[in-house]
Steps between C-alpha positions, in 0.01 A plus 500: 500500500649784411476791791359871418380613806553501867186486717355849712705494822241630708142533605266439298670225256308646212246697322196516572478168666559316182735165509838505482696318232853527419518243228462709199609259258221254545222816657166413377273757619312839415595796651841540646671738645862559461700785674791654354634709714846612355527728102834603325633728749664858393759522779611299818258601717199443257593092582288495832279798515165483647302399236642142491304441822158589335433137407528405885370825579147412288472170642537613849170645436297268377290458848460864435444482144199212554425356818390157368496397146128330553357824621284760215653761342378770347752590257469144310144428633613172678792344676798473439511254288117543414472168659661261296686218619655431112706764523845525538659786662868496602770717589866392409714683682775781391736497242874387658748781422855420416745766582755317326374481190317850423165455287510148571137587742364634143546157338349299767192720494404484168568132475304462845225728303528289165401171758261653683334606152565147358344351800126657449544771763453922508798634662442795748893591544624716831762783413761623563520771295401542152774346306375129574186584246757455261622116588150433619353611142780267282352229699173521327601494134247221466225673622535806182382732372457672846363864508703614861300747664746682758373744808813728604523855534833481273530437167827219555603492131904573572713299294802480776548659786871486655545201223210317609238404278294282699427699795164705657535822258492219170271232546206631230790568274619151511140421490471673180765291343385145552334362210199349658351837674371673236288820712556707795304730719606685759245650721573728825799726346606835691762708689861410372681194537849376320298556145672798330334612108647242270361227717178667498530492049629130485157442712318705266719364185423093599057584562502462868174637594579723783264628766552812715382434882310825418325411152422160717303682763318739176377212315506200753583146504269381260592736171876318623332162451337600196850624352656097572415225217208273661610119432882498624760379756573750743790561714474748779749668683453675780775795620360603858566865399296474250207505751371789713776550832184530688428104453856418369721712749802249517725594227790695373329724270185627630300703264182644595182469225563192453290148384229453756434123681124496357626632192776188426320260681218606155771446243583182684144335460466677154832346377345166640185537318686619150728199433756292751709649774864300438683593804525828703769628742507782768848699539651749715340475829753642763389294845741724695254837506328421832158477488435576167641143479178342583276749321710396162511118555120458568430709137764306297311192694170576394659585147585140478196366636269666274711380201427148693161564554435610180668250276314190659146708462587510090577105518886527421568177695197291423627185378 
C-alpha cells in the first residue's frame, strides 16, 4: 500500500464524523475528504505558517459545525447524510510533507486525488493555502471538461512569484493551462491582492468570467448562476477571503464587501442543481486569530456540508 497521508493527530479524528480510511489505493467510497495542508512556499517561513493547521483546525469543529449527523438541518433539509446508510463518507487524512524532497507533497496529492477520483468518491480537500488547487486539480484530469468556479477576493493569476510557479498567488493561472478545464469564474473579487494589470489582461485575454464582489451584490447570485453552462463538472474552490470577514474573519487578507454565507451557500446548491460538483477545496483559513477561529471553521463547515447535503438530494451517489 502505498502511504499518502498521515492520520489527524488530535480531537476529533475527522470531518464531520465521517470514517476514517487511510488506504487510498484500494478507497471505495463517496465523499472524502482529504486535507492538504502545506502549498509551494515563497520563503522559509511560508513552510509552517498558520494556515497548514486549518485542516485540523476545521475538524476540531465539527461538534460545533453539526452536533449529530442524524439530527435535521435546515440548510440541506435533512441530516447529515439525509439518512442514508449506502453512503460512504470518509476522511483520509493529510497529505505527508517531505522536507527533503521539495514538491514531493504536490505529487502525492494529486495522485492521492487521481485515487480518490478513480475510486467513485467527491473530494472535499482542506488547505493550506491556495497553491494545493493546483496539484489537487491535475488529479482530476479524468473528470474534464471542468468549468472551476473560484470565490477569492484576488484575482491569483501570477505566473511566478520569487521563482515559484505553483504557489497561492498562481493557482487559476495554472488552472488555466491544463487541458481538461476549459472555463473559469471567479466570483467575490475586490481590494488589492498580489494581482498587478497584466495579470488582470491574461485573465481577460484566456475568457475567465470575472465577477466583482460589488457587481455580485447588484445583480445577485442567481444572474452568476445564469452566466455558468447548465450540464457540467464543477470544481469549486473556496479562498476564505473571498467571503465576507464578518463570517470569514480568520485570514490574512481581510477585505470587507465581500461574498456573503447565504449568498455561496446559493451558488453551492445552484452549481448542484446545474450539472456535477467534481471536488471542492477550502484554503487559507488562519486558526491562530483567536476567536475568529471558531467563527471561520463552523462557515467553511457548513460550506462543506451543504455541498454534502446537496449532492445526495440530486442523487449523485445512487447506485
Amino acid at each position: 500500500m502505498t502511504t499518502y497521508t498521515v492520520a489527524p493527530r488530535i480531537g476529533h479524528p475527522t470531518l464531520l464524523y465521517s470514517e476514517l480510511d487511510l488506504d487510498i489505493d484500494n478507497l471505495k467510497a463517496d465523499i472524502a475528504v482529504l486535507g492538504m495542508p502545506y502549498g509551494a512556499p515563497y520563503a522559509p517561513s511560508d513552510f509552517s505558517n498558520d494556515q497548514t493547521n486549518a485542516p485540523s483546525a476545521i475538524r476540531q469543529a465539527t461538534d460545533r459545525v453539526v452536533r449529530r449527523p442524524d439530527h435535521y438541518d435546515f440548510d440541506i433539509d435533512g441530516p447529515l447524510l439525509q439518512g442514508r446508510t449506502d453512503i460512504r463518507f470518509v476522511d483520509c487524512g493529510d497529505i505527508i510533507p517531505d522536507l527533503t524532497r521539495p514538491g514531493e507533497h504536490y505529487a502525492r496529492a494529486e495522485a492521492a486525488v487521481r485515487r480518490i477520483a478513480a475510486g467513485g468518491a467527491m473530494p472535499i480537500v482542506l488547505g493550506g493555502d491556495h497553491g494545493i488547487t493546483t496539484p489537487v486539480l491535475r488529479g482530476l484530469d479524468q473528470k474534464g471538461p471542468i468549468t472551476l468556479v473560484h470565490i477569492d477576493a484576488h484575482l491569483d493569476w501570477r505566473d511566478e512569484v520569487n521563482g515559484v510557479r505553483e504557489g497561492l498567488s498562481s493557482p487559476i493561472r495554472r488552472a488555466s493551462e491544463m487541458a481538461h478545464v476549459d472555463r473559469i469564474v471567479q466570483i467575490g473579487l475586490r481590494a488589492q491582492g498580489s494581482g498587478r494589470y497584466e495579470e488582470l489582461v491574461a485573465a481577460r485575454a484566456y475568457g475567465a468570467d470575472l465577477v466583482t464582489a460589488y457587481e455580485l451584490h447588484d445583480i445577485g447570485m442567481d444572474a452568476v448562476l445564469a452566466r455558468i453552462p447548465d450540464g457540467g463538472n464543477y470544481y469549486l474552490t473556496v479562498d476564505a477571503d473571498g467571503l465576507d470577514p464578518s463570517t470569514m474573519p480568520a485570514v490574512a487578507g481581510p477585505a470587507p464587501g465581500g461574498v456573503t454565507f447565504v449568498q455561496a451557500r446559493k451558488l453551492i446548491h445552484g452549481l448542484v442543481r446545474k450539472g456535477r460538483v467534481v471536488g471542492m477545496d477550502i484554503v487559507e483559513i488562519q486558526p491562530e486569530k483567536d476567536d475568529a477561529n471558531l467563527i471561520s471553521c463552523v462557515t467553511a463547515g457548513r460550506l462543506i456540508l451543504n455541498l454534502i447535503g446537496a449532492s445526495i438530494r440530486a442523487g449523485y451517489f445512487d447506485k
